[in-house]
N, C-alpha and C positions, 0 to 999 in steps of 0.2 A: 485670378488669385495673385498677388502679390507677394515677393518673398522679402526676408526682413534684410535689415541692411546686415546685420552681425553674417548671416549668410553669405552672404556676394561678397565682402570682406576675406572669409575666410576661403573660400572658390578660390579668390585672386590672389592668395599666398598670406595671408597675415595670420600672425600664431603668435602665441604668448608667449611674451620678450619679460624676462627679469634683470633687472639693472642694479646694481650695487654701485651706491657711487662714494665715494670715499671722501671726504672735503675737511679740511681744517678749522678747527672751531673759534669763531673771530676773536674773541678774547682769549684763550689759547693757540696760537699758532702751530706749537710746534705738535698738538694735540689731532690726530686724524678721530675724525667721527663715521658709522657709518650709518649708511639710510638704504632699503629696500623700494622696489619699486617695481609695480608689473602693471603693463595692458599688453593691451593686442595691437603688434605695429609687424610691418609688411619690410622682410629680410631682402637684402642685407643694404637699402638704404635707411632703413630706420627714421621712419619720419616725423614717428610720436615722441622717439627719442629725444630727437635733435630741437622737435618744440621744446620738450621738459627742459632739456638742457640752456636752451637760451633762455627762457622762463626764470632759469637758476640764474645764470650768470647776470640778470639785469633787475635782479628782485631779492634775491638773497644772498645775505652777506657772507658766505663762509666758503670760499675758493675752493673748487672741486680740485682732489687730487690725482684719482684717476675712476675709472669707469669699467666694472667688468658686466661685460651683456653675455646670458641666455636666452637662445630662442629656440619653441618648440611650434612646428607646425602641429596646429590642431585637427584637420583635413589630411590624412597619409593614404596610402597605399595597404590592401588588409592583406594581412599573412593569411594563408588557411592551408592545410594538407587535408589528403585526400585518406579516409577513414583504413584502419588494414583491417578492419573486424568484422564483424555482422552481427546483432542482437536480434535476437527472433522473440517476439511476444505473443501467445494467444491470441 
């Protein structure tokens, strides 16, 4: 049986990253725009990021101003307690 890749990705640490990037609009300069953005990229080198990012900087025209990243692993550790009660059923 083989497992799919989205699994073995998120084994190895990768969790969904949201990026707000901020850029100035080419014909308004002095104007910031914003733009959302999420995949699943692997903390804290970010390497899906850093594609998009150059992606940006060599294909579209409107200079990023700055960048705020969220990442949430999606693979955690589970909280659980331990019951203080007892329910008895027939």
């Amino acid at each position: 049986m083989e497992t799919s890749s989205d699994f073995e990705k998120r084994i190895i640490g990768y969790g969904l990253l949201t990026a707000e990037i901020l850029y100035r609009m080419p014909d308004h300069p002095k104007l910031l725009q914003s733009f959302l953005w999420q995949t699943e990229d692997l903390a804290p080198k970010f390497p899906e990021l850093n594609r998009f990012l150059k992606f940006w900087e060599d294909e579209i025209e409107g200079r990023i101003h700055s960048v705020r990243v969220a990442h949430q692993n999606l693979i955690v550790p589970v909280d659980f307690r331990y019951a203080g009660g007892e329910f008895v059923v027939h």
